[in-house]
N, C-alpha and C positions, 0 to 999 in steps of 0.2 A: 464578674461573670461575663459580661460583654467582650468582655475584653479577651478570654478565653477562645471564645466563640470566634472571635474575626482572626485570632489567630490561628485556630486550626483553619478555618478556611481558607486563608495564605498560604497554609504550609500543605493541604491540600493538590497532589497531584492525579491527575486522571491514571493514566500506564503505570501507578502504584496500587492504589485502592480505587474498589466499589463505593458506590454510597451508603450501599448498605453492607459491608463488609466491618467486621469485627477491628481492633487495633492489629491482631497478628494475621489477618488474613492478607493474602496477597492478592492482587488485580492483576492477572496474567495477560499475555499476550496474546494466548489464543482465545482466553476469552473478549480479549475486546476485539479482535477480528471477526468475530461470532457475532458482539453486538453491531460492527459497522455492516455485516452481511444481513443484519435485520432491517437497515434501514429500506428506503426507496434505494435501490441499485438502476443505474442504466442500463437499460438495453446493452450496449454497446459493451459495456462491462462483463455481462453474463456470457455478453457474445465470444467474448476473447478470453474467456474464464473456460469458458465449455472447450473451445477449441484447444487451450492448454492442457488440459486435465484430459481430452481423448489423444491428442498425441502422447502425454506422457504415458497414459495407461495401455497404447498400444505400442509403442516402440522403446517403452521402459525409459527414455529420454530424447530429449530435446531436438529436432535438426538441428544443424548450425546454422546460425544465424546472422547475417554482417553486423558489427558492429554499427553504433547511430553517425551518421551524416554531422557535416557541420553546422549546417543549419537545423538540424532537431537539436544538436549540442545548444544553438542557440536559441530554439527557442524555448527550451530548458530555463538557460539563464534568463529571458524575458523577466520569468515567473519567480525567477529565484529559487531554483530547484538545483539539486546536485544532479550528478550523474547516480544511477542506481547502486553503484559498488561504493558511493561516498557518501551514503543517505544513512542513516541510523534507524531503526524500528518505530521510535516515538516521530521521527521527520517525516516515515512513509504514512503511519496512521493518518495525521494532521494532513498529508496532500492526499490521500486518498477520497480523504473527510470533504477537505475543497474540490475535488475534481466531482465529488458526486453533486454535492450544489451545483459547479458552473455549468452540470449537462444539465438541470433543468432551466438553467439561468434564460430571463427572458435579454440576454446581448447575447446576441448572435454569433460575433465574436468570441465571446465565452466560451460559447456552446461548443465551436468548432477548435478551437485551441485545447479544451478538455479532450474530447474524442482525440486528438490528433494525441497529446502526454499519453493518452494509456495506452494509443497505441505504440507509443515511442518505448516506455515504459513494459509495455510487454518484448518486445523484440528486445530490451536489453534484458530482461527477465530469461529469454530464450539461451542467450549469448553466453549466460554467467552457466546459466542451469546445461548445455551441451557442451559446453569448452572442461565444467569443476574448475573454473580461473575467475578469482578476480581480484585484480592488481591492488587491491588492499584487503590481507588478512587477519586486519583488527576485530577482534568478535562485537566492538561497539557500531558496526557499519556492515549487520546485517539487514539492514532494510529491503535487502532480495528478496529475503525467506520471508517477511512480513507481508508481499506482495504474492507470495505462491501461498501463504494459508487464505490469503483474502480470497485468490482467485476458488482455491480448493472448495472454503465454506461459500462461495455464491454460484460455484457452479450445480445444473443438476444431475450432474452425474458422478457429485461426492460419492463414492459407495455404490 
């Protein structure tokens, strides 16, 4: 009986199932972009949520945007982050998850390297969403579209 137990728990993945979800039910992605829009969200977050979500609803898509610098490329790698177009759905969750901790984080540093990724992060969200380009069209590395439902459900002018 134990032994059941620790094993469903291992085999256990979040971006699959609920906790309390059934064997055949599924754990969607937009619903867990729903759950990470419940949590504490930063300022800073909503801030650049709201401002996506009114340009695209008034000019129906994106300005263009330059592509990221060398140094936001690197301070990407820092953290161990891809680039946007080479992130996969479950890689954006999980940095989306840590970038909301480090803005409350009491280092400083944190604080300010966070703010700086969404920003970075947004303007490559800009980039993909005004060009329809991005140089990898595997449907396993859409981690874009995971980052335009986040912004969608935290901004308030969803709807």
């Amino acid at each position: 009986m134990p032994e059941d137990i620790i094993e469903k728990k291992s085999n256990f993945d979040l971006t699959l199932r609920s906790a309390f979800s059934k064997d055949d039910d599924v754990f969607t992605s937009r619903s867990y972009a729903a759950l990470l829009a419940k949590n504490t969200i930063p300022h800073l977050h909503k801030k650049l949520a709201d401002n996506y979500v009114i340009i695209k609803r008034v000019f129906k898509s994106q300005a263009v945007m330059p592509r990221i610098t060398q140094a936001e490329r690197a301070l990407l790698a820092k953290y161990d982050f891809n680039t946007l177009e080479y992130t996969t759905v479950k890689q954006m969750y999980e940095e989306l998850a840590l970038l909301q901790q480090w803005a409350v984080s009491a280092d400083e540093t944190l604080r300010t390297d966070s703010n700086t990724i969404m920003e970075i992060r947004t303007k490559e969200l800009k980039f993909i969403v005004a060009t329809s380009y991005a140089s990898i069209s595997n449907e396993l590395y859409k981690g874009w579209l995971a980052l335009e439902n986040y912004f969608i459900e935290i901004s308030k002018y969803n709807e």
